[in-house]
NUMAR-670030 format. One record per residue (C-alpha): y, x, z; residue in three letters. Coordinates in steps of 0.05 Angstrom, whole numbers, padded with zeros to 5 digits, always signed. Each point is the difference from the previous one (the first is absolute). Layout:
<recs>
YXZala;...
</recs>
This chain:
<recs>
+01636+01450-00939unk;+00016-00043+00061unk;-00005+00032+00065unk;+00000-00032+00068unk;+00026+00020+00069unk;-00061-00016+00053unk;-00013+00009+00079unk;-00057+00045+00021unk;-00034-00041+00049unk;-00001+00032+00070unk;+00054+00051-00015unk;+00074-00010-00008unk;-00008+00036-00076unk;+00006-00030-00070unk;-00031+00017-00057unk;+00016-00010-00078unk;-00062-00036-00049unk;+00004-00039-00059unk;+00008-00065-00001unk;-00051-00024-00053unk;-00042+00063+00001unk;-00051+00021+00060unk;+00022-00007+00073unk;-00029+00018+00060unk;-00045-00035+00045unk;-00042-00009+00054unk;-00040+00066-00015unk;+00053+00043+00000unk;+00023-00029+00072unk;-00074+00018+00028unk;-00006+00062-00034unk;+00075+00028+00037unk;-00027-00029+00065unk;-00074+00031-00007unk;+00018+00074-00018unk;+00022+00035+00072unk;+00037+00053-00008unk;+00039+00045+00049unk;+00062+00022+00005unk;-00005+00072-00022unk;-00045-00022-00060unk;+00010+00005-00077unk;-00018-00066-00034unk;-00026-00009-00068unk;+00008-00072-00025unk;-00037-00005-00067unk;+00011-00050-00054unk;+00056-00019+00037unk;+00027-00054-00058unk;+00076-00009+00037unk;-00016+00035+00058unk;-00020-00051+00054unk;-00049+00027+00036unk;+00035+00065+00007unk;+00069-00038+00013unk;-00040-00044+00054unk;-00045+00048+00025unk;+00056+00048+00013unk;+00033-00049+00046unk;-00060-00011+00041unk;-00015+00067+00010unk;+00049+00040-00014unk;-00038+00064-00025unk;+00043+00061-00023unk;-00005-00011-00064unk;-00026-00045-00054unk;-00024+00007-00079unk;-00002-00063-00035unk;-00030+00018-00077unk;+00001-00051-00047unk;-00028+00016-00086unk;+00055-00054-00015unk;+00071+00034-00005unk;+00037-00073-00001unk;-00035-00012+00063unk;+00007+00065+00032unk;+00078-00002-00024unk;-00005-00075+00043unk;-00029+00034+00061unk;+00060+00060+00002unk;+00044-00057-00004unk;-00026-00033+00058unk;-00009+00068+00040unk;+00081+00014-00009unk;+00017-00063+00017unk;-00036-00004+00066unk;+00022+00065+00011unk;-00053+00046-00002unk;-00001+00055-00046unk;-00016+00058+00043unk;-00060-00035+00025unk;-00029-00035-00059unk;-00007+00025-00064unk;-00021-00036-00066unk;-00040+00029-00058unk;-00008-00021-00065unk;-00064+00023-00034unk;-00077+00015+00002unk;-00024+00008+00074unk;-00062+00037-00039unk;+00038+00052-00023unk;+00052+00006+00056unk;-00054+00035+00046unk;+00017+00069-00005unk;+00079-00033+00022unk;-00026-00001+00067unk;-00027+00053+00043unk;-00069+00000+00016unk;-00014-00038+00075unk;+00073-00007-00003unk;-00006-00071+00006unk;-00026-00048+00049unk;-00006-00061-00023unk;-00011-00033-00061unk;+00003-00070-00019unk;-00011-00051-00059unk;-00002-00061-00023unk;-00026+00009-00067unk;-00021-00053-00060unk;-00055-00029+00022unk;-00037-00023-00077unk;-00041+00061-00025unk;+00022+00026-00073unk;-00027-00046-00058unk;-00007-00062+00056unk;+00038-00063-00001unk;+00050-00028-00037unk;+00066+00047-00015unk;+00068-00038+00014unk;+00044+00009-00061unk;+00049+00030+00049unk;-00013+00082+00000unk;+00030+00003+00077unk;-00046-00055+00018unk;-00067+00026-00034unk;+00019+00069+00029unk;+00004-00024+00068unk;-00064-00040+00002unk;-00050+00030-00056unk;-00024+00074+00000unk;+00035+00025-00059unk;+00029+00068+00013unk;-00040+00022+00075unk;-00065-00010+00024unk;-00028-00010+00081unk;-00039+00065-00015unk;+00069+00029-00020unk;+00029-00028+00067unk;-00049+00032+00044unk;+00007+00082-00031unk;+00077-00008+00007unk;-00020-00023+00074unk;-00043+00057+00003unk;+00045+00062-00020unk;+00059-00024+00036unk;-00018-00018+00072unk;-00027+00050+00054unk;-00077-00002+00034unk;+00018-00066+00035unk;+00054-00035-00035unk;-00005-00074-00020unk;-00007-00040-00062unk;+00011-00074+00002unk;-00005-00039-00056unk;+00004-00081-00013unk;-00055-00030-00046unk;-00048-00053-00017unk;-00062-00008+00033unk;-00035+00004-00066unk;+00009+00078-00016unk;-00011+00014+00079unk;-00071+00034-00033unk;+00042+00040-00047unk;+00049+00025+00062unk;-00056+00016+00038unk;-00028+00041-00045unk;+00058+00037-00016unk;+00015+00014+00066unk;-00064+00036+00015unk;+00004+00040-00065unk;+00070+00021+00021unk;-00009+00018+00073unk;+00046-00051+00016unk;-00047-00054+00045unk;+00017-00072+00012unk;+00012-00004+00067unk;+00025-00075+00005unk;-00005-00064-00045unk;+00048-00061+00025unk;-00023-00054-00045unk;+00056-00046-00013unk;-00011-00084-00008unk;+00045-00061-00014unk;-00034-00037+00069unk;-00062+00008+00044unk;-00055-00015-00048unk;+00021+00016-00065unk;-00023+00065-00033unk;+00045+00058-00004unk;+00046+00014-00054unk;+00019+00061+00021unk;-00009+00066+00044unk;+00038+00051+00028unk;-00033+00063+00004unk;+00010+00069+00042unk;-00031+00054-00021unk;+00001+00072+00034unk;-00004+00071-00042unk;-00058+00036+00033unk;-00020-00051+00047unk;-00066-00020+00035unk;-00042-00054-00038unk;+00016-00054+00053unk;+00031-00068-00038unk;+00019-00044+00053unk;+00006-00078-00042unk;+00052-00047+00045unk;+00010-00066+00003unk;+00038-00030-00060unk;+00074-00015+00007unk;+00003-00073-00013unk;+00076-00021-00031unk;+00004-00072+00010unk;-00019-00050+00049unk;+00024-00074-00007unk;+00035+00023-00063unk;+00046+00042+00040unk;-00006+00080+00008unk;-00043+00019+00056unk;+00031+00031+00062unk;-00030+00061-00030unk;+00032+00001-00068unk;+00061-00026+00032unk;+00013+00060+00042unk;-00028+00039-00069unk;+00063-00023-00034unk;+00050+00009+00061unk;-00013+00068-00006unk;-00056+00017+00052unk;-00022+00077+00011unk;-00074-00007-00002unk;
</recs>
């Protein structure tokens, strides 16, 4: 199958995809921006597809080290690719498998931050593409949002942060979870093509252990005259936030 060669945006990194299977967009490119980090942390990027959000996100913030897990072993093979060639293997390290059974990998509170960007179509939803890559990546075949959250919960500390990327349509399902698993919502950043439109998506920060205290900000708008906001544009160059 056809790979390509493509810039990250805001970094001076590359990263491998296929060409006629699923690519990365605009999600992913919040999602790195959204999830602070440090730079003594360990960083969990799950469903990490070709690793762009951990490639990306690395850059940014240069944490100590990063985890990018992906079920699909083509796509975790694409991500290891792109890691070597950038020139990062003692900082970023891809694995191929099930994130749900991967928890006892880690050490417990050894991590502090987690982040995904998982399909967003719940299991027996929507129209499959033919393509099993595709349908992975956007239905809810082989992990679950409840799944998300207890990997959340046994690997990060009292205090350590989940962010996530989703549609504002299971935001009742998050915020349930959240509460059963002790890990609150601290911050929703609803996301909208331009200022009066509804969302289409949210970033979301939770905290494990943290006070009940969900503070909703003011959407992130992405175009204006059908050019990227000064916002987004500083987004995609790569802005800490």
């Amino acid at each position: 199958m056809k790979t390509t060669y493509d810039r990250i945006p805001g970094t001076p990194y590359g990263i491998y995809q296929y060409e006629n299977r699923f690519r990365y967009g605009m999600d992913a490119v919040l999602l790195s921006w959204y999830a602070r980090a440090e730079k003594e942390d360990v960083c969990i990027d799950l469903c990490s597809g070709t690793g762009i959000v951990a490639l990306r996100h690395h850059y940014i913030y240069r944490p100590k080290k990063t985890y990018a897990i992906e079920m699909q072993e083509e796509m975790a093979q694409l991500c290891m690719r792109s890691v070597v060639h950038n020139g990062l293997p003692n900082r970023l390290h891809c694995l191929a498998g099930d994130f749900t059974r991967m928890e006892t990998s880690f050490v417990p509170g050894g991590v502090q931050v987690v982040m995904a960007n998982p399909p967003y179509i719940r299991k027996g939803h929507g129209k499959h593409s033919p393509h099993a890559q595709v349908a992975m990546a956007r239905h809810e075949i082989t992990m679950s949002l409840n799944d998300l959250f207890s990997f959340a919960r046994r690997v990060l500390p009292s205090g350590g942060r989940f962010y996530m990327i989703h549609r504002p349509g299971r935001l009742g399902e998050i915020l349930s979870l959240s509460h059963a698993y002790h890990l609150p919502v601290k911050e929703i950043l609803p996301v909208s093509s331009r200022k009066g439109d509804d969302p289409q998506l949210v970033l979301v920060s939770c905290r494990k252990d943290g006070k009940a205290d969900l503070v909703l900000k003011t959407p992130l708008f992405v175009y204006e005259n059908d050019c990227y906001t000064t916002q987004m544009q500083r987004i995609y160059e790569g802005a800490v936030r």
